[in-house]
PAVEXKOL-700699 format. One line per 4 residues: number of its first residue (from 1); for each residue x, y, z of C-alpha. Coordinates in steps of 0.5 Angstrom, whole numbers. Example, Ala and Ser with C-alpha at 12.3 -4.5 7.8 and 13.67 -1.06 7.14 Angstrom:
<rs>
1> 25:-9:16; 27:-2:14
</rs>
This chain:
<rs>
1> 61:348:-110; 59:353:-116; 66:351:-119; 65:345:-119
5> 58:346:-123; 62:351:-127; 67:345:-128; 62:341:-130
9> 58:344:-134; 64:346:-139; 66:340:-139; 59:337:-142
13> 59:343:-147; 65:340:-149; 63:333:-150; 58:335:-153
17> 62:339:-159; 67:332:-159; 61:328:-160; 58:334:-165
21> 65:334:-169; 65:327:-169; 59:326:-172; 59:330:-178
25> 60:326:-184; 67:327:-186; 67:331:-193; 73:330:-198
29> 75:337:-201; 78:338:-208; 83:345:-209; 85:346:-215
33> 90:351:-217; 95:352:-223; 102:354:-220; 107:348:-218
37> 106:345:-212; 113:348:-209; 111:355:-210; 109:359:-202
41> 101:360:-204; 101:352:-203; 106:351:-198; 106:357:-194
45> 98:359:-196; 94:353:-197; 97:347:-194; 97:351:-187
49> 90:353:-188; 87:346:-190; 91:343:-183; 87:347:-180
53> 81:346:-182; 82:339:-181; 84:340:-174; 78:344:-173
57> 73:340:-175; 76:334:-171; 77:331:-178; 70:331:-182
61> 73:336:-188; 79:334:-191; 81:338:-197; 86:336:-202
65> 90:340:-206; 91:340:-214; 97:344:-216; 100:345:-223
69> 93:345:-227; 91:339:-226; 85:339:-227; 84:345:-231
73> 88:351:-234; 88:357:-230; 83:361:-234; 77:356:-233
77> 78:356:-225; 73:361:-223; 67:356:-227; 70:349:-225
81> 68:352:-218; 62:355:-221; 60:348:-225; 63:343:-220
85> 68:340:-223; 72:342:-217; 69:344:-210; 75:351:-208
89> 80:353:-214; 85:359:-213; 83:365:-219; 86:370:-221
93> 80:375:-222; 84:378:-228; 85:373:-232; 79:374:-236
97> 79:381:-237; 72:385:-236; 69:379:-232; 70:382:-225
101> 71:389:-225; 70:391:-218; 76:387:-215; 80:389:-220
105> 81:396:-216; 86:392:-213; 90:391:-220; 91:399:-220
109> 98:401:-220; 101:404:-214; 97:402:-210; 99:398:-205
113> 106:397:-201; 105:390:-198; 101:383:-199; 99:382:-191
117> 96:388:-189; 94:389:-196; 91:382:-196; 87:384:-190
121> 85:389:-192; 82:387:-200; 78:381:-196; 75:387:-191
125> 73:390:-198; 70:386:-202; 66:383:-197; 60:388:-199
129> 62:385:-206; 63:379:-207; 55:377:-207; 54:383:-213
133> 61:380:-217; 61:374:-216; 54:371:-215; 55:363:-217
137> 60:361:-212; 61:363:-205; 68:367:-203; 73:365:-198
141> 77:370:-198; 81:375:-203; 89:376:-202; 94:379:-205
145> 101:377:-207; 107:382:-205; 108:388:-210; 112:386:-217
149> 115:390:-222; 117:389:-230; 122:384:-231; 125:384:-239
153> 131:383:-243; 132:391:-244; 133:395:-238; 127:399:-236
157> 127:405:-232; 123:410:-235; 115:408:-238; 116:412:-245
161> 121:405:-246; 114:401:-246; 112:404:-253; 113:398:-258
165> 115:393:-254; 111:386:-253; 109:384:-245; 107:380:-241
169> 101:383:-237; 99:380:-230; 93:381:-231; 87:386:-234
173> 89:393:-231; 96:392:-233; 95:389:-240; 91:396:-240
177> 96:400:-238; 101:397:-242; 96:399:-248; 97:406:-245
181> 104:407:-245; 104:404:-252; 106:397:-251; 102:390:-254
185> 100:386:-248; 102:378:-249; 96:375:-245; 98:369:-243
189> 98:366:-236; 104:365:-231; 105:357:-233; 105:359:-240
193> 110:366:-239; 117:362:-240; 115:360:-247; 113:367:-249
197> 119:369:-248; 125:365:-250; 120:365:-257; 120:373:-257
201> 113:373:-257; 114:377:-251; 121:382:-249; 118:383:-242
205> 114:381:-236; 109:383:-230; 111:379:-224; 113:379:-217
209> 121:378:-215; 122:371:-213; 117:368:-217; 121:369:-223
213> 125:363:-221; 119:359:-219; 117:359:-226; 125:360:-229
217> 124:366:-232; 130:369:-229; 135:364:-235; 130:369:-239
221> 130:376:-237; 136:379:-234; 133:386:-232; 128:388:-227
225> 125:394:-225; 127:397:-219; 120:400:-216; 113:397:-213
229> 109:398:-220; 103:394:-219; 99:388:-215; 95:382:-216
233> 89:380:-213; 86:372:-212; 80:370:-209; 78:362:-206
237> 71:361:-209; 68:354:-207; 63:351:-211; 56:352:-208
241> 53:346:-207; 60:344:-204; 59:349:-199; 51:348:-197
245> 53:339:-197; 57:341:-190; 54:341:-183; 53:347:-180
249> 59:346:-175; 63:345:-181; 61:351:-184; 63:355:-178
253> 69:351:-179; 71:354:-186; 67:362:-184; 72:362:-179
257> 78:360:-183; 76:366:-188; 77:371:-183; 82:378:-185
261> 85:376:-180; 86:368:-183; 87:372:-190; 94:375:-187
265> 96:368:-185; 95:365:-191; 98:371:-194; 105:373:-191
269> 109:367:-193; 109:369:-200; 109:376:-199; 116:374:-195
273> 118:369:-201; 117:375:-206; 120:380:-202; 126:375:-202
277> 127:375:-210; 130:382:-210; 135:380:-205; 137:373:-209
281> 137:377:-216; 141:383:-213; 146:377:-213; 147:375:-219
285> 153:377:-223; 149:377:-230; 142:380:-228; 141:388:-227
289> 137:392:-222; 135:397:-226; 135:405:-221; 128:409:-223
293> 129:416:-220; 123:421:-217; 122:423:-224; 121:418:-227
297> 117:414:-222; 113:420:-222; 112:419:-229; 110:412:-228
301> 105:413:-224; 102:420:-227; 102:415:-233; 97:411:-229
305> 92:415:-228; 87:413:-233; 86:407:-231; 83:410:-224
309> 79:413:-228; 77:408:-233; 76:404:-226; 71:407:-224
313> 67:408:-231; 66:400:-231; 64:399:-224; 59:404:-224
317> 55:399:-229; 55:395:-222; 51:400:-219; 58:402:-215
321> 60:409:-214; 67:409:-216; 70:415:-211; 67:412:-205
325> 69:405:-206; 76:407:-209; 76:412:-202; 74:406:-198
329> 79:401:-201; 85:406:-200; 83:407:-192; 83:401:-191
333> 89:399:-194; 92:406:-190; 89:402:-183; 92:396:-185
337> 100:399:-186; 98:397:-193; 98:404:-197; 103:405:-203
</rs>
């Protein structure tokens, strides 16, 4: 008889949430980011990610995705959620240099080996800074993309090289790093990439390996750096009052779909799909993978070292203590099998 009770009684609390969900007024989200629509952050991250959303919400939220900077350059993602003009987009915090700092961390050179545990990792990390950094937006989640390297026209093996020549930076950190070594920064973003380079404005680029077929760079550069130099950190940001406008079921819905365990998920599909270019460029009779000895990637990352510095110097104008935030990032990253 008390299974019989028990039976029932979750059979009630589940009509009860069937008839929750089913009551909650349906909501349509627009997602706006800049890559094309093919590229894996769409097909493997976002587009799984907005399914099961929908599932979980019994239908009530259904999220539409504009690829290709449809309704807006890349730069301006962060305020077209902070204004409403759409109600999530996808950001590259590094796309508007000094803007956010604290994230940032995640741009230094040599410091992670792979985006799913490093995804995982950064969304673990930045939750004690989300609301300090990013105030008028509410973050979903922060991810990585798998490390990249220095793609060019000349092969690169050693960071004296850099002096003098034009590159294309993938974000902030890295336009500071090519500054360091003597270099110029072309600051365009990764749609723009392609025209820089069969112009001349730029001789090389920061960008992970398969993407450089994805944007068709790989007609323009024919050298690649063989090392993991840097990552690149993103963030889903929602529109404020887009959040509030949800039940409190689906709000839930969406908390529990931005979880370190959700952000690797929505993650690793890219990851493989970046780690897979290197193979794809190693078989291409015209393009040179290009060795980098213990000494010289020694002097890459001894190269680096101001920045970490600099890193530090920024933050603390956040009231952030840089050892401690920098130590805390790395052992979960470390944690996480995501250490360089």
């Amino acid at each position: 008889m008390r299974i019989l009770r028990n039976l029932v009684c979750v059979a009630s609390v589940l009509a009860m949430a069937s008839v929750a969900a089913a009551a909650d007024k349906k909501v349509e989200l627009r997602l706006s980011h800049w890559v094309p629509a093919q590229h894996p952050v769409q097909t493997t991250g976002m587009e799984p990610w907005a399914k099961s959303i929908e599932e979980a919400s019994g239908g009530s939220i259904h999220i539409t995705i504009y690829p290709a900077q449809q309704l807006g350059k890349a730069p301006d993602h962060y305020d077209m959620a902070r204004d409403g003009i759409v109600d999530i987009s996808h950001i590259n915090p590094g796309y508007q240099p000094g803007r956010f700092p604290i994230i940032g961390a995640g741009e230094l050179p040599f410091l992670i080996s792979n985006a799913t545990g490093g995804s995982a990792a950064l969304q673990e990390w930045y939750q004690q800074y989300s609301a300090k950094e990013m105030s008028d937006v509410k973050v979903l989640m922060v991810h990585f993309h798998d490390p990249g390297t220095i793609h060019s026209k000349t092969a690169i093996h050693s960071p004296d090289q850099i002096k003098g020549m034009k590159v294309r930076p993938a974000h902030a950190t890295m336009a500071q790093y090519v500054k360091l070594l003597g270099g110029a920064s072309v600051q365009v973003s990764a749609p723009e990439s392609r025209e820089a380079l069969e112009r001349g404005v730029a001789d090389a680029i920061t960008f992970p390996w398969n993407s450089i077929f994805i944007f068709g760079l790989d007609n323009v550069v024919k050298y690649h750096t063989d090392m993991k130099l840097y990552g690149t950190t993103f963030a889903l940001v929602m529109n404020k009052a887009s959040y509030e406008r949800l039940s409190a079921a689906q709000k839930k819905v969406l908390d529990d779909h931005c979880t370190p365990d959700w952000v690797e998920k929505f993650s690793t599909g890219w990851a493989k799909n970046e780690d897979s270019g290197r193979d794809r460029v190693a078989k291409l009779p015209d393009h040179t993978i290009v060795p980098v000895s213990a000494e010289e990637r020694a002097a890459w990352r001894n190269a680096a070292e101001p920045l970490r510095a600099q890193w530090k110097e920024q933050v603390a104008k956040f009231g952030v203590n840089g050892d401690a935030a920098l130590a805390d990032l790395l052992g979960k990253l470390k944690a996480h099998n995501a250490a360089y």
